[in-house]
N, C-alpha and C positions, 0 to 999 in steps of 0.2 A: 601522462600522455594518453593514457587508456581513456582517464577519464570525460577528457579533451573529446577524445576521437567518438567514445559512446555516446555522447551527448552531441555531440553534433549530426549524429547517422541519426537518433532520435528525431531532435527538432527540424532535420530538413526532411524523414520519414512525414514525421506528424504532420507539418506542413504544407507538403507539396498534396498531399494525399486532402488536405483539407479544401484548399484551392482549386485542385483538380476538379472537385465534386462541384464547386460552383462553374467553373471553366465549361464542363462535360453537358448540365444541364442547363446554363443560360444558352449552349451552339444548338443543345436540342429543341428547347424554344423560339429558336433562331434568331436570337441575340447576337451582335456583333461583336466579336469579346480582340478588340485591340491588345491588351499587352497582359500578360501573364508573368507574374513576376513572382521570384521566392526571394524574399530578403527587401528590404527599401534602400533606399539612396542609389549611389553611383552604379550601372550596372559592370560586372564583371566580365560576363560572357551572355552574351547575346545571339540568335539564333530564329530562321525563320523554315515552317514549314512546307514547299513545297504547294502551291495553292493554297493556302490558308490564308486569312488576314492577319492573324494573331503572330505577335512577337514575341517570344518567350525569351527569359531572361533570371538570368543570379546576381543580388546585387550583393553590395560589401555589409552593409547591415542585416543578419540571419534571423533577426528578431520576429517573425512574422513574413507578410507575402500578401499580392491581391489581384483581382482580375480587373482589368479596368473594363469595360463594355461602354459602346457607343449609348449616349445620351444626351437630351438634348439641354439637359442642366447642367452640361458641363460646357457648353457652347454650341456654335452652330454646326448642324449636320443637313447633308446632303439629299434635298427632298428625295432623289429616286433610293434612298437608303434608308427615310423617315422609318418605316415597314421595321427593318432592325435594330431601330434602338429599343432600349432595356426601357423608355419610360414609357413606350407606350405599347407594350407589351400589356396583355389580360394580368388583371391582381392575380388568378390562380397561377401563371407564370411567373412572375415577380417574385411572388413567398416561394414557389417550387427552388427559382436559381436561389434566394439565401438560404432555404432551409440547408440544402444538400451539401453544403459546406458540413456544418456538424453533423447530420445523416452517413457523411463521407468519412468522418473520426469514428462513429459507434459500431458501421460497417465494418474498418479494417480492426476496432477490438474483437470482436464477434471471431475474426478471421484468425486474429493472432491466438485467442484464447483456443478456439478451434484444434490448431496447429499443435499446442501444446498439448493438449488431450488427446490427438491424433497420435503426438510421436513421445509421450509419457514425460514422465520429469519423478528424477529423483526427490523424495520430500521423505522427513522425519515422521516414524512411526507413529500414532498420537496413544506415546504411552505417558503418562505426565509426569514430572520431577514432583519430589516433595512440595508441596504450599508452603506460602510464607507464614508464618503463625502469625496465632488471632486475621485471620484475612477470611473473606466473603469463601472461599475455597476448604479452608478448616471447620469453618461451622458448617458447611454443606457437607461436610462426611469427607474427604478428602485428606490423606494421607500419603502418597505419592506410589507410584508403581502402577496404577490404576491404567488401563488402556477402554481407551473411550471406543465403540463398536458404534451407538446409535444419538440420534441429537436431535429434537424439534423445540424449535417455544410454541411460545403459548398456542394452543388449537391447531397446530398441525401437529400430520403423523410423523412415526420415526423415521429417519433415512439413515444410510449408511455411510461413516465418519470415515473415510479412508485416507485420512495421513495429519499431523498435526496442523500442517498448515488450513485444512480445512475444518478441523476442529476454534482454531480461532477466529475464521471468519467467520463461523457461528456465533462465537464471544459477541466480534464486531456487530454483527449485525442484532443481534440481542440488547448490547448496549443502545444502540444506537435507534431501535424501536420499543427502547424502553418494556421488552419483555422476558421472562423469568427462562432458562433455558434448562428441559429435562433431558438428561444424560444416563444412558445404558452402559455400565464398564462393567469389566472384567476384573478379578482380581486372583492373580496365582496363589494356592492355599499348599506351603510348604508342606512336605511329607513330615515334619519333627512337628507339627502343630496338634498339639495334643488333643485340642478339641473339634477338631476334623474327623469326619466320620473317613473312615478305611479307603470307599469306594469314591471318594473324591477329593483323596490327599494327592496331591503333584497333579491334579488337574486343576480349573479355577472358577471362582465363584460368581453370577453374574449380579447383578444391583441397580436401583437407577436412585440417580442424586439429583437435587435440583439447585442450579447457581441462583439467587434470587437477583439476577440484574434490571431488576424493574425496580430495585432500593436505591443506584446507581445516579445522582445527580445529572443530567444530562451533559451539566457542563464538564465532565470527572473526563467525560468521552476526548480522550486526547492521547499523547505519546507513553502517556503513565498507566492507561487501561486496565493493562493485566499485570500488572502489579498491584494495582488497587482492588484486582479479582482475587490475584495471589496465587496467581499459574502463570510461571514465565517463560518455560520453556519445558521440550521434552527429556524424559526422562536420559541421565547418561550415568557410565560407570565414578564413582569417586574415586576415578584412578589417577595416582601421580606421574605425568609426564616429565618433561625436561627438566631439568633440576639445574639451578645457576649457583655456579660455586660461589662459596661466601654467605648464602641466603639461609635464612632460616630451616627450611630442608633439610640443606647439607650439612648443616653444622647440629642438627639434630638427628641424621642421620636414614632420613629418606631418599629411597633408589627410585629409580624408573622402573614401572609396573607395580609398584605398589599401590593396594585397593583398600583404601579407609572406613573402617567398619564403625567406628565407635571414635568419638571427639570429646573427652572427659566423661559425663555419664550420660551423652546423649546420642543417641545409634546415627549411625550417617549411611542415607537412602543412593543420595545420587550427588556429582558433582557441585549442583547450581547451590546445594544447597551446604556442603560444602564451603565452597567460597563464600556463600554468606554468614557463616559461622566464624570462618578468618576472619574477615571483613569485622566483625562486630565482636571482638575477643579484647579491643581495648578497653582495655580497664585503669583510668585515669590517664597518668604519661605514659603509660607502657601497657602490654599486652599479658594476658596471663596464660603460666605456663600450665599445660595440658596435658593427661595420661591420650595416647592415640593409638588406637589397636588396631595392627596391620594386619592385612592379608598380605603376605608375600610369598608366592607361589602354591605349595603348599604346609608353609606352617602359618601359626597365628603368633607376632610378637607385639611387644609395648613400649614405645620410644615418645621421649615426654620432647615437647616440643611448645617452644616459643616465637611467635609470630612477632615480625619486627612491625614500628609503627610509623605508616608516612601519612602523609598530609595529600589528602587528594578534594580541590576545591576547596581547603583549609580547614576538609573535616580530618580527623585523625581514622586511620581503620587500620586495620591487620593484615600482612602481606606474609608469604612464607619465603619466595622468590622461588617458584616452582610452577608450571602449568597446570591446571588439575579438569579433571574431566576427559573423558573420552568421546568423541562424535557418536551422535546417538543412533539405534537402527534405523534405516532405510528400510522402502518401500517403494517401489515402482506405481507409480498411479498412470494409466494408461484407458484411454476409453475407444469404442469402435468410431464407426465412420458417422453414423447418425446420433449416437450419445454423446461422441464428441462436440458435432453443431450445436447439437441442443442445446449440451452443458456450454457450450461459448455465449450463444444466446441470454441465458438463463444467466450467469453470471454477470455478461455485460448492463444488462434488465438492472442485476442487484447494485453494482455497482454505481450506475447511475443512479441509482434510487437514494441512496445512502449517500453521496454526494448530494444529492439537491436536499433530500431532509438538513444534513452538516452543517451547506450553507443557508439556510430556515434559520435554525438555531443558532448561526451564529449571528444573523439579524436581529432576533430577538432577545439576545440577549444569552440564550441556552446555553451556548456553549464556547469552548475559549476563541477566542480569534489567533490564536498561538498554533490552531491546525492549517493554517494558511502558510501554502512554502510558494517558492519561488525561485528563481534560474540558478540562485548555488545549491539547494536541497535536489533540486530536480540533476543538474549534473552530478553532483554525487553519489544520487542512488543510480543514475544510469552508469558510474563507474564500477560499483561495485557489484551490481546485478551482471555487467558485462563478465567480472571475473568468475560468475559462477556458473556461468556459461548461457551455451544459445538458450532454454527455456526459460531461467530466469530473466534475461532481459528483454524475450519477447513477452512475459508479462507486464516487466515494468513498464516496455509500450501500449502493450493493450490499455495499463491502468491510466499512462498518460492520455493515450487517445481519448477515453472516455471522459475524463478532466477535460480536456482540451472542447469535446464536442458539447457536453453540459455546461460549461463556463460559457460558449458564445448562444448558447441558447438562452441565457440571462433575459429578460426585458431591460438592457442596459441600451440607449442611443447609439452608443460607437460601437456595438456588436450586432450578431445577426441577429438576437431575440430582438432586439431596438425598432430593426427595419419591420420584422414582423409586426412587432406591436403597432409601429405606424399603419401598415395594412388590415391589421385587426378594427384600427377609429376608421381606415377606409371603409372596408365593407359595411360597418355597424352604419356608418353613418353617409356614405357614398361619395365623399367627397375626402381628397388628400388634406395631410397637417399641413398647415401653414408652412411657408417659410422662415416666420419670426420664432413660432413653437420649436420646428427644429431645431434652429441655430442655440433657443435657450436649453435645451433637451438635451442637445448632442454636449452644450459645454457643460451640464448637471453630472450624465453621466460618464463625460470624461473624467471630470473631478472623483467621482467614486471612482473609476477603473486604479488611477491612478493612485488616492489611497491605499487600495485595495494591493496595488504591486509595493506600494511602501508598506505595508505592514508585512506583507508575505517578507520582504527581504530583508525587513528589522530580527524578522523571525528565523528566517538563515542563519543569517551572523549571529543570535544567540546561541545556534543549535551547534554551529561551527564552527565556535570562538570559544562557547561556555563547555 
């Protein structure tokens, strides 16, 4: 139900907000804009303003929405009205009413991102979990604990890394301009460390690493990213939580609170890593059994333990039937009133940018067409960002709105980039596209749109099924 209810405050947000912006600026061009509609087919509730012409309306179909505006290509209008129709309105109004539709999507991200940097958001400190061995992360010096302070690629300066989620939009955006990313961490240098000088043992060292993401295949750029970097997530305790009776744990002998120092002869850093060692402890039909040195409160004991073995996807892996991992530090990321703007600005800029590069490459070949989602991806993550509360899901709108406003800025026929593009042969050349071009143009790039919704939702159902 959450998920239902998220996604639909979503696409009628995203929507109405979209239409609006054409609505707002074809009445200020003085365009005649007859029917304003959110959703197509039957309408539901219907509604007229007070002196206005326009009829506003929600129909049964939420899939979209549109202005209809007086025109005389839609049949005949009223000479003393000729003056407000949309055709024959000046080209620089014409592109003004379709730009402002997607103008109107990159505006409310700007707003939403704003809002979030205005009123803070909980995010994970960017101190990093162990690497995955042999991964682009291990060979750059990375060993886990590491708390990332400074980030630039290639030719710019350093800036300030304040939380992990913006440590891997740097990942992102590195991968995704194919350049190499230099990193300033920190690393705590225990008081027992024998080759620590005196005057800065239990303080920490600082270092810079460099991830070489310019080696990174462009097509690699997908749902697998940073595991194929070999930084999956932020650093957490290897603590054991809830323990289910009958499960390897308990028949082994692990309590709640207990913190996993050592997994046979191999030291254990943090959680993720951890559960990857479960996970990968099959050996043949069965799992092998393991010396495990516990922290429990204050003693240090050794309880040998055997991970049962299920079938997940039909691979075999190592389960103990225990939770393991503790939620990792917080961090308040919070910005004023003008850094805030800016930082929404400046974001929404990237975000955009990185989307139209995406879909570049997935044209040409670069990259998977598997990063293409569609109305089940999209309600899902609007459900589950809804559960993590208001700042998380006014990201996840911000990131739709930005989609939403780049996607009709396409040069596709049956979007706004389309109408532009016709206006672009108008000025170049002073006279409007054909009627016969249209009609073959518009049924071109229908056919793309409409692959383009079949692949995104072949892409769902694997991501939802598989």
């Amino acid at each position: 139900m959450m998920t239902l209810l998220a996604f639909v405050v979503a696409l009628g947000l995203l929507i109405t907000i979209h239409e609006y912006g054409h609505y707002r600026v074809a009445v200020a061009c003085g365009v005649k804009v007859l029917k304003f509609s959110i959703g197509f087919g039957k309408p539901l509730y219907t509604w007229r303003c007070a002196g206005k012409p326009t009829e506003f309306s929600i129909s049964a179909l939420p899939l979209g929405g549109y202005v209809k505006m007086l025109d005389e290509r839609d049949g005949p209008v009223d000479p003393a009205e000729r003056h407000q129709a949309f055709n024959n309105k000046p080209l620089r109004s014409r592109a003004a009413v379709v730009v402002a539709g997607p103008i109107a999507n990159l505006l409310l991200a700007v707003l939403l991102y704003s809002v979030v940097n205005w009123g803070g958001m909980q995010e994970p400190k960017a101190v990093l979990a162990a690497p995955l061995p042999d991964s682009m992360a291990t060979r750059a010096g990375f060993v886990g604990g590491e708390s990332v302070t400074h980030a630039a690629l290639d030719g710019e300066t350093l800036e300030d890394v304040r939380s992990f989620t913006d440590f891997r939009w740097r990942l992102t955006q590195g991968a995704m301009k194919g350049q190499d990313l230099r990193l300033v961490v920190t690393t705590a240098v225990p008081v027992h460390q024998s080759d620590a000088p005196r005057d800065i043992a239990n303080q920490s060292l600082s270092r810079e690493l460099i991830l070489l993401l310019s080696q990174l295949d462009a097509r690699e750029v997908d749902a697998q990213l940073f595991r194929r970097i070999g930084l999956l997530g932020p650093l957490t305790q290897p603590l054991i939580g809830e323990v289910m009776a009958g499960g390897a744990a308990a028949t082994a002998g692990l309590q709640v609170g207990d913190v996993v120092r050592r997994m046979g002869d191999r030291e254990v850093t943090d959680g993720q890593q951890l559960r990857d060692m479960i996970r990968a402890s099959v050996v043949g039909q069965g799992a092998k059994q393991q010396a495990w040195q516990i922290e429990r409160g204050s003693r240090q004991i050794t309880l040998m333990v055997t991970p049962q073995v299920l079938l997940e996807a039909g691979v075999p892996v190592g389960k103990i039937g225990a939770y393991i991992g503790s939620a990792p530090a917080m961090v308040t990321v919070r910005y004023g009133l003008i850094d805030g703007f800016w930082g929404g600005i400046v974001k929404t800029w990237d975000v955009s940018s990185l989307t139209l590069q995406m879909m570049g490459k997935m044209l040409v070949g670069e990259a998977s067409l598997k990063n293409l989602s569609g109305p089940l991806s999209i309600a899902d993550y609007a459900g589950k960002s809804a559960t993590l509360g208001w700042a998380a899901y006014l990201m996840f709108l911000a990131l739709i709105s930005v989609s939403l406003g780049v996607l009709n800025l396409l040069p596709l026929p049956v979007l706004d980039g389309g109408h532009l593009m016709y206006y672009l042969w108008e000025a170049a050349t002073g006279r409007s596209v054909s009627e016969v071009w249209m009609e073959r143009l518009h049924r071109g790039g229908l056919a793309i749109l409409l692959m383009m919704m079949a692949i995104a939702l072949f892409n769902d159902l694997q991501r939802l099924l598989g």
